[in-house]
N, C-alpha and C positions, 0 to 999 in steps of 0.2 A: 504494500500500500504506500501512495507515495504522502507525502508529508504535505500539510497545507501551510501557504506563505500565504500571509497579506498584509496589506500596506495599508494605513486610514481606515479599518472595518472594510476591506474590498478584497474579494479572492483575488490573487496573482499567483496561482499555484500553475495555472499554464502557461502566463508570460514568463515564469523562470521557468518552467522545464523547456520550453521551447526555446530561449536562451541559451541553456544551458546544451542543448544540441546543437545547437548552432556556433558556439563557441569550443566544442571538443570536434565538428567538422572542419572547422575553421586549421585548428590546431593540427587536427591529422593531417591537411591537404598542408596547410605550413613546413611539415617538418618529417612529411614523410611515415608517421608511426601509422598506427592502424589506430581504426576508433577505438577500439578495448585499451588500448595502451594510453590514448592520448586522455583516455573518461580517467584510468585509475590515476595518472600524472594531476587532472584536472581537482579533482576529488582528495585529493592531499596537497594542497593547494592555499596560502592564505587565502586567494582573491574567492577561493569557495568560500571557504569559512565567511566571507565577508560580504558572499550573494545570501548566503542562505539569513545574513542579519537585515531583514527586509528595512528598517530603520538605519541603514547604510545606504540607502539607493541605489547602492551598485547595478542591482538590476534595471534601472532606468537610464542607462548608458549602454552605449552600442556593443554588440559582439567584439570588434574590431578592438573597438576601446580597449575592454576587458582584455582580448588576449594580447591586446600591445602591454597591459600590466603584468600578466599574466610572464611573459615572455620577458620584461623586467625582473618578476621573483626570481625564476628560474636563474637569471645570469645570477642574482646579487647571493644567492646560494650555493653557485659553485664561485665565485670568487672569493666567499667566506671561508 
């Protein structure tokens, strides 16, 4: 079952899932991995942890957006 978001007393449980598809399709076709690979990368991920805080708005910003942060985490993680 999947988990309900919402933002102001308003379902957005399909505006983040369908984000959230489209930001791990995004990433596959970026970097070559497969969907499975790019969901579990995604899925351990601040910028999840920081969609799924619907009082973050992250989800009211583009796919793009996200995976240009996304693709930030990642460097500032192996340069750590």
């Amino acid at each position: 079952m999947i988990k309900k978001y919402s933002y102001k007393e308003q379902d957005i449980t399909l505006d983040i899932v369908m984000k959230i598809e489209k930001i791990v399709r995004l990433v596959s076709q970026k970097t070559g991995k497969t969907f499975e690979e790019a969901l579990g990368e995604f899925y351990d991920s601040n910028n999840y942890k920081a969609l799924q805080n619907t009082n973050s708005v992250l989800w009211a910003e583009s796919s793009e957006y996200i995976v240009d942060e996304l693709r930030r985490e990642w460097k500032s993680r192996r340069l750590s």
